[in-house]
C-alpha positions as CSV (number, residue, x, y, z in Angstrom):
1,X,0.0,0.0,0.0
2,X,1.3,3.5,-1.4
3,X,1.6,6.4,1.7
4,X,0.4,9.2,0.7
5,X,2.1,12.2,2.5
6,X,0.0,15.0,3.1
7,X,0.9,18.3,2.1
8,X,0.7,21.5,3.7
9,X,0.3,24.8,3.0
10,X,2.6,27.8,4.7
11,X,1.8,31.6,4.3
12,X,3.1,34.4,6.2
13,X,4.8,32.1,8.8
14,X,1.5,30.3,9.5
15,X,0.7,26.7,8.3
16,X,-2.6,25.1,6.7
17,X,-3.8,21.8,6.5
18,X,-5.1,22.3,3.0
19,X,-5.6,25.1,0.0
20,X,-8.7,25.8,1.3
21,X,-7.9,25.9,5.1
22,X,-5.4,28.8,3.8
23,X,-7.9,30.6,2.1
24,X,-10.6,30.2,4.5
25,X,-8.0,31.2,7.3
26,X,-7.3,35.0,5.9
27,X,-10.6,35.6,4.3
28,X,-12.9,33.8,6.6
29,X,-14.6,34.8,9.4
30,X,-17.5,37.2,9.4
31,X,-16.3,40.6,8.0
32,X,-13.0,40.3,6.0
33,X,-14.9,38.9,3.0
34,X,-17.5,41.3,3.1
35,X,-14.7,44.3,3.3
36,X,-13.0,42.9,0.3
37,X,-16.3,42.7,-1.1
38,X,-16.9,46.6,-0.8
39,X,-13.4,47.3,-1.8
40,X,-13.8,45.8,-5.5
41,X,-15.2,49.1,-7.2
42,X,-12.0,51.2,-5.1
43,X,-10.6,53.3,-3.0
44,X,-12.9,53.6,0.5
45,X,-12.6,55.7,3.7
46,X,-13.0,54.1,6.9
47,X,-16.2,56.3,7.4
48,X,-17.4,54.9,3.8
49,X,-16.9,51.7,5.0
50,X,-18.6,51.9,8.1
51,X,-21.5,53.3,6.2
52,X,-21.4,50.3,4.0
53,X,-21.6,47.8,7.1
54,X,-23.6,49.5,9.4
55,X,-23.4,46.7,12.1
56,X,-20.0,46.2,12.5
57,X,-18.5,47.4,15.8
58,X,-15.0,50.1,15.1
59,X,-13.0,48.0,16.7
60,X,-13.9,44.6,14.6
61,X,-13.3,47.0,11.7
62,X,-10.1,48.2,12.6
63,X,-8.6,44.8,13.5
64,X,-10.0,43.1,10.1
65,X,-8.9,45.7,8.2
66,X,-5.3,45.8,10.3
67,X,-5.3,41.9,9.7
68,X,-6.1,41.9,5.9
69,X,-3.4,44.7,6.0
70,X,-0.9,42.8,7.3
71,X,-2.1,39.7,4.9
72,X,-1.1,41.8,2.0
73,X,-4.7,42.0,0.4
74,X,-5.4,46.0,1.8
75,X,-3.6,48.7,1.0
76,X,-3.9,51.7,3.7
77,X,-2.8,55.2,2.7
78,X,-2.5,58.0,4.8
79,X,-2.6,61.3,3.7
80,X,-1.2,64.4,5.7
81,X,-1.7,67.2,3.4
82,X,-3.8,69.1,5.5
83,X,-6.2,68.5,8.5
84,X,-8.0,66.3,8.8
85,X,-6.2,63.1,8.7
86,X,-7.4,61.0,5.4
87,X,-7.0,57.2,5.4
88,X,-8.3,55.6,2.4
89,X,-8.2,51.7,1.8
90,X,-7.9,49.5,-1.8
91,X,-7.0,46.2,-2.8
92,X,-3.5,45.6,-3.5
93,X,-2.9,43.5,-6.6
94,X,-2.6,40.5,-4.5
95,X,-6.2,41.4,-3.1
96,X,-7.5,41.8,-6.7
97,X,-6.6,38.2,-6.9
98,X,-9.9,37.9,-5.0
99,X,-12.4,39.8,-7.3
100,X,-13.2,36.4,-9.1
101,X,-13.7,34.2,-5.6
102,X,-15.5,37.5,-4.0
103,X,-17.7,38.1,-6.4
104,X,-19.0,34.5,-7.0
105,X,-19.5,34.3,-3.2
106,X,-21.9,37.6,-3.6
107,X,-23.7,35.9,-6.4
108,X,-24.3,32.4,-5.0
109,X,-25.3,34.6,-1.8
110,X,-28.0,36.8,-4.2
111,X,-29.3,33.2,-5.5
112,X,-29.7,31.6,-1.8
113,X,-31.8,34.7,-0.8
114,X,-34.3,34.3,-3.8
């Protein structure tokens, strides 16, 4: 009988099971997916954002933006020309990556709520 060696899957110093382990581990949970999800048509504030998710707490916010930051899929930029503070958020080009899966998550989820 053959073994078959599993094979696992590292990504920013963290290790997964599986493909979809790893993808489900830095766009899964409840809000990362739907931040990308607002992200795909641009550039958004984090009052835009807020607006666009009207249940989500700032601090969840802030910490799944941070962690999708530091993921390399959110691109924060801070602008200091003149009060006050502006902080817009995008997809980097590794984000964009994610248009395709994101968007057939929203459409799947527009046909389970017919």
């Amino acid at each position: 009988m053959e073994s078959v060696e599993a094979k696992s899957f590292k990504f920013k110093g963290r290790e997964y099971p599986c493909c979809a382990s790893l993808t489900m581990g830095i766009i899964g949970g409840k809000w990362k997916t739907v931040i990308l999800f607002h992200l795909i048509g641009g550039k958004l504030r984090y009052s835009e954002l807020r607006k666009c998710m009207p249940t989500v707490t700032e601090r969840t916010l802030s910490l799944q933006l941070q962690a999708l930051e530091d993921d390399g899929l959110v691109l924060r930029e801070v602008y200091h020309e003149k009060p006050p503070l502006k902080v817009e958020y995008s997809l980097t080009a590794f984000g964009k990556t994610l248009i395709p899966l994101i968007q057939a998550i929203a459409d799947w989820g527009e046909v389970a709520a017919e």
